[in-house]
C-alpha atoms as one frame of an Amber mdcrd trajectory, in Angstrom:
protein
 -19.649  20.727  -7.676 -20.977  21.377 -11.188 -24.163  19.793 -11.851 -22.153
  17.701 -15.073 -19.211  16.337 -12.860 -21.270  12.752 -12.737 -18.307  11.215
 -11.109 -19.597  13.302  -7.894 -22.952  12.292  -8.191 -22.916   8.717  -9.230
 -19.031   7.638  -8.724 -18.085   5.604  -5.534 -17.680   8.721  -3.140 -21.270
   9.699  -4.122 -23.855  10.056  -1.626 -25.994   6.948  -1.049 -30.234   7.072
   0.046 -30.264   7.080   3.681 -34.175   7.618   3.500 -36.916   4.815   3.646
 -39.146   4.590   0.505 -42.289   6.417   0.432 -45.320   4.925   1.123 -47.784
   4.129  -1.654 -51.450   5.680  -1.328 -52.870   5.255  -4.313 -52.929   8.551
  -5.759 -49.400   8.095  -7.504 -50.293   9.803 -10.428 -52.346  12.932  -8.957
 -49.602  13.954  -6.878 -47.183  13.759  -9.860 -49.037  16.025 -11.818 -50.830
  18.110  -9.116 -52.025  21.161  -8.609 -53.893  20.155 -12.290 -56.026  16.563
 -11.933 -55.226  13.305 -13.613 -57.783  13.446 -16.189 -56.973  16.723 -17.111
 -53.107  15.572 -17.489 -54.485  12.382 -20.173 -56.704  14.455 -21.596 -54.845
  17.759 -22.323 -50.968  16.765 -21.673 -50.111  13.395 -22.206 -47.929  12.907
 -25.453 -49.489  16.283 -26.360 -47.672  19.706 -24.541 -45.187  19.585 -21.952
 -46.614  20.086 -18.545 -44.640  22.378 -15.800 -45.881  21.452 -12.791 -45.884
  23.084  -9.154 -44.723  22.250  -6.365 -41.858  22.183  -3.511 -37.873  21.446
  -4.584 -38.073  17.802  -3.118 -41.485  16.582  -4.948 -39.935  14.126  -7.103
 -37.444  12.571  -4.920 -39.472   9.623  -4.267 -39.264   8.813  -7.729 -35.440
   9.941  -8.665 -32.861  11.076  -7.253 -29.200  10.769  -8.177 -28.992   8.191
  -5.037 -31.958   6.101  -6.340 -29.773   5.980 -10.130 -26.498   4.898  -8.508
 -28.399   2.294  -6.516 -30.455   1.114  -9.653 -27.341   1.375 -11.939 -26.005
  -1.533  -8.830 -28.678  -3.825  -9.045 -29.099  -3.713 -12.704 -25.926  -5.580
 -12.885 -27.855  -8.743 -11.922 -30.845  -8.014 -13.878 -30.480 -10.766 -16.700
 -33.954  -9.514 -18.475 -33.109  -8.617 -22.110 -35.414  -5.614 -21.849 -33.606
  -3.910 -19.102 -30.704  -2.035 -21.310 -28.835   0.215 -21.311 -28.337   2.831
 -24.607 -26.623   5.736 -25.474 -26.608   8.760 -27.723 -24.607  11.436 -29.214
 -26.778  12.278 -31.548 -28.779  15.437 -30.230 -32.109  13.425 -29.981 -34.910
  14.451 -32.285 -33.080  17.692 -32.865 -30.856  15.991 -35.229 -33.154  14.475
 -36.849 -32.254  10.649 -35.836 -33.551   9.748 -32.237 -32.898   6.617 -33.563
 -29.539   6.171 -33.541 -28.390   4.646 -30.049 -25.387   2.572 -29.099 -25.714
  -0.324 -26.245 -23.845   0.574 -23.405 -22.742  -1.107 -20.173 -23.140  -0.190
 -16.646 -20.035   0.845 -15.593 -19.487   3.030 -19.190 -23.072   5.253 -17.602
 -21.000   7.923 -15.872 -17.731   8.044 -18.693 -20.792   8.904 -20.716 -22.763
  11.100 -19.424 -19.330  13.044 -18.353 -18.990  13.105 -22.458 -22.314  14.603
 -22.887 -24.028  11.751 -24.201 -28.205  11.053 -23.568 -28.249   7.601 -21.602
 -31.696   5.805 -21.712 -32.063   3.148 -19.249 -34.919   0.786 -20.495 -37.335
  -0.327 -18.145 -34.913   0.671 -14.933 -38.112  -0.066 -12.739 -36.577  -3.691
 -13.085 -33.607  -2.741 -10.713 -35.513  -0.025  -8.485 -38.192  -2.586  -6.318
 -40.077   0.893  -4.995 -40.154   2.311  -8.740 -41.780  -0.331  -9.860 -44.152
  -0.425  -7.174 -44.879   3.122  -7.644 -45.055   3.060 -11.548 -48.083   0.244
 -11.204 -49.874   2.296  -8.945 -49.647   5.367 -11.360 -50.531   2.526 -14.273
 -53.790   1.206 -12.116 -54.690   4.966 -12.108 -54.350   5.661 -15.915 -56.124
   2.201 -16.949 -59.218   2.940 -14.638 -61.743   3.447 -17.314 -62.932   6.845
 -17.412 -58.840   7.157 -18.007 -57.980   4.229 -20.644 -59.259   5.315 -24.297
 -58.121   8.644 -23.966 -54.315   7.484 -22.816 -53.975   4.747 -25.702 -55.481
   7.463 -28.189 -53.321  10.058 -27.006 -50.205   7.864 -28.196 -51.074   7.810
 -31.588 -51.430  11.210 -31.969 -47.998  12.853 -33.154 -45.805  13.996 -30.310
 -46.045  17.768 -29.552 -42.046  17.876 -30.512 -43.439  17.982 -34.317 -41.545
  14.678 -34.818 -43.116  12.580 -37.209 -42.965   8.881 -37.929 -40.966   7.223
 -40.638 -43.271   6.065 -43.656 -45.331   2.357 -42.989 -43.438  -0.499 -44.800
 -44.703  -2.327 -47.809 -44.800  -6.278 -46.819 -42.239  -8.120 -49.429 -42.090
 -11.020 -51.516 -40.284 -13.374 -49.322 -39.088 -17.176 -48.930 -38.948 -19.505
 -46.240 -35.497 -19.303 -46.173 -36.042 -15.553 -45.993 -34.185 -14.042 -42.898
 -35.250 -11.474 -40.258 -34.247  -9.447 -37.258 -35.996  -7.081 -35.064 -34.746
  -3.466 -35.275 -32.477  -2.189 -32.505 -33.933  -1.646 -29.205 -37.454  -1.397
 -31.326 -39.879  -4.090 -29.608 -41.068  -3.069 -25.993 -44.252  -4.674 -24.389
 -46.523  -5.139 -21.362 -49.737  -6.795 -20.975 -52.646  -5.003 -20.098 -56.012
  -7.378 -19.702 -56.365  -9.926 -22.164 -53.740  -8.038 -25.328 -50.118  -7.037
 -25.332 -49.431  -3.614 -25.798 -46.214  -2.639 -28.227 -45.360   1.245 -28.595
 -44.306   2.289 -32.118 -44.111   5.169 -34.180 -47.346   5.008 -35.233 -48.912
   4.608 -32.226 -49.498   1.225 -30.400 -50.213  -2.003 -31.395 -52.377  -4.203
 -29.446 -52.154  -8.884 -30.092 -53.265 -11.551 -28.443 -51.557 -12.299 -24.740
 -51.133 -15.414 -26.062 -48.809 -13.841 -27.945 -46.760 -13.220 -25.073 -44.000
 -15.830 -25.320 -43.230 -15.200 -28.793 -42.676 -11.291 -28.441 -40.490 -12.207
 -25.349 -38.442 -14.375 -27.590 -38.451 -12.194 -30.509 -37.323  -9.363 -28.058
 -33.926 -11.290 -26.916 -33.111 -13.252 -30.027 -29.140 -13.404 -30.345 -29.300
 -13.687 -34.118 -32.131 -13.340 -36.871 -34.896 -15.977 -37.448 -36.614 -17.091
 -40.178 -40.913 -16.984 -40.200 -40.972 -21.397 -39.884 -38.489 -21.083 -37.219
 -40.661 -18.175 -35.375 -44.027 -20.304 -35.753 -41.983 -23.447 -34.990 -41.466
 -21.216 -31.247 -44.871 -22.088 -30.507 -45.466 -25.334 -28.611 -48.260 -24.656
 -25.736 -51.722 -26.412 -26.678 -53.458 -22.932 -26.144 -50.923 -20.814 -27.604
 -51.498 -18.743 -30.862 -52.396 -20.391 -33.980 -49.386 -20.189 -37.079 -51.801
 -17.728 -38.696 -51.831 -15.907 -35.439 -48.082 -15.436 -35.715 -47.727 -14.524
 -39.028 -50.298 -11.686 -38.591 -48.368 -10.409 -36.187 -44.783 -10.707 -38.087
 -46.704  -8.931 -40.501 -47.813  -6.055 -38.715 -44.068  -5.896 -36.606 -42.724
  -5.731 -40.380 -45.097  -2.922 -41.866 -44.681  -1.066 -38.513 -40.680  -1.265
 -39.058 -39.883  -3.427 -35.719 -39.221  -6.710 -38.039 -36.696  -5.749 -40.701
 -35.051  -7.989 -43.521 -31.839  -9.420 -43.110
């Protein structure tokens, strides 16, 4: 079997996990990057140099396997959360210059891709592997203790050790209310960490309000594009963010290129 005849490792004849899940200890991430320790991975090799690490032929397996995909690329089927998705790309990556250009793709198009020699990103795929997710937290609890946490969030903003650099901040237009908006594809990702929301960019990451929670959510999955009254008319919960709340953030979404013009 060659290792890019996908049809053999993900098709319907494929092998399927016959293994239990791994139990969690609590040292997630140190075993990841072991022999070296997890401070020394944020502090020297996180978003910084590529890190080879030791180890036996089987140490990721818990994690991935071709098994684990197939059985992910199953569930994620039912997996109606707009920020598990699919994408694909023919592009090269950053070696073409445009790691931005991805198409959506659908489940059962993974493998016809992949066969092509396409670069299939699967978006938050811990939503349709239970033990990934479980695993990915523990790793996160690790990072976030906080001898860890400034030196993680700084190390995103720093440029990647690829040499890629970010496209130019945006200058905030005139604009009316009738003034239309979308966000950029597949450009607004979030999670919650304490009391702000976290959003990865190309300038690093951008922390609001959890309050502004709900309306990133709904930003995230909207069908068509919005206008700013209709995005501060989203807000209806007595402690939810204030309209100048919301337009801060629209404003810093836009400048950061996540909120384009229509």
């Amino acid at each position: 079997m060659k290792i890019t005849d996908f049809n053999a490792l993900l098709g319907a004849g494929s092998l399927e996990e016959s293994h239990a899940p791994a139990a969690l200890n609590g040292r997630e991430l140190q075993d990841l990057v072991s022999p070296i320790s997890s401070e020394e991975f944020v502090d020297t090799y996180f978003s910084r140099a590529s890190l080879n690490t030791k180890g036996h032929p089987g140490k990721f397996d818990h994690i991935f396997s071709w098994g684990k995909l197939k059985q992910a690329l199953v569930r994620g089927q039912k997996v109606s959360d707009s920020r598990y998705n699919i994408t694909a790309s023919f592009t090269g990556g950053e070696d073409s210059g445009n790691p931005r250009d991805l198409i959506k793709a659908q489940h059962e198009k993974v493998i016809e891709l992949l066969n092509a020699g396409a670069t299939v990103c699967i978006t938050n795929i811990h939503m349709a592997d239970p033990f990934l997710a479980r695993w990915a937290q523990m790793a996160l609890e690790a990072i976030n203790k906080d001898a860890l946490t400034v030196s993680w969030m700084n190390s995103l903003t720093n440029n990647p050790y690829t040499g890629w650099q970010p496209a130019p901040m945006v200058p905030l237009p005139e604009i009316t209310r009738d003034q239309r908006f979308c966000i950029a594809k597949s450009s607004l990702r979030f999670v919650e960490f304490r009391d702000k929301v976290i959003v990865p960019c190309d300038h690093g990451v951008l922390r609001f309000p959890v309050t502004l929670s709900p309306i990133l959510q709904r930003l995230s999955s909207a069908p068509t594009s919005f206008t700013v009254p209709e995005v501060v008319s989203w807000q209806q919960k007595p402690d939810g963010p204030s309209p100048d709340e919301i337009l801060s953030c629209l404003q810093v979404l836009f400048t950061n290129g996540i909120l384009q013009s229509v």
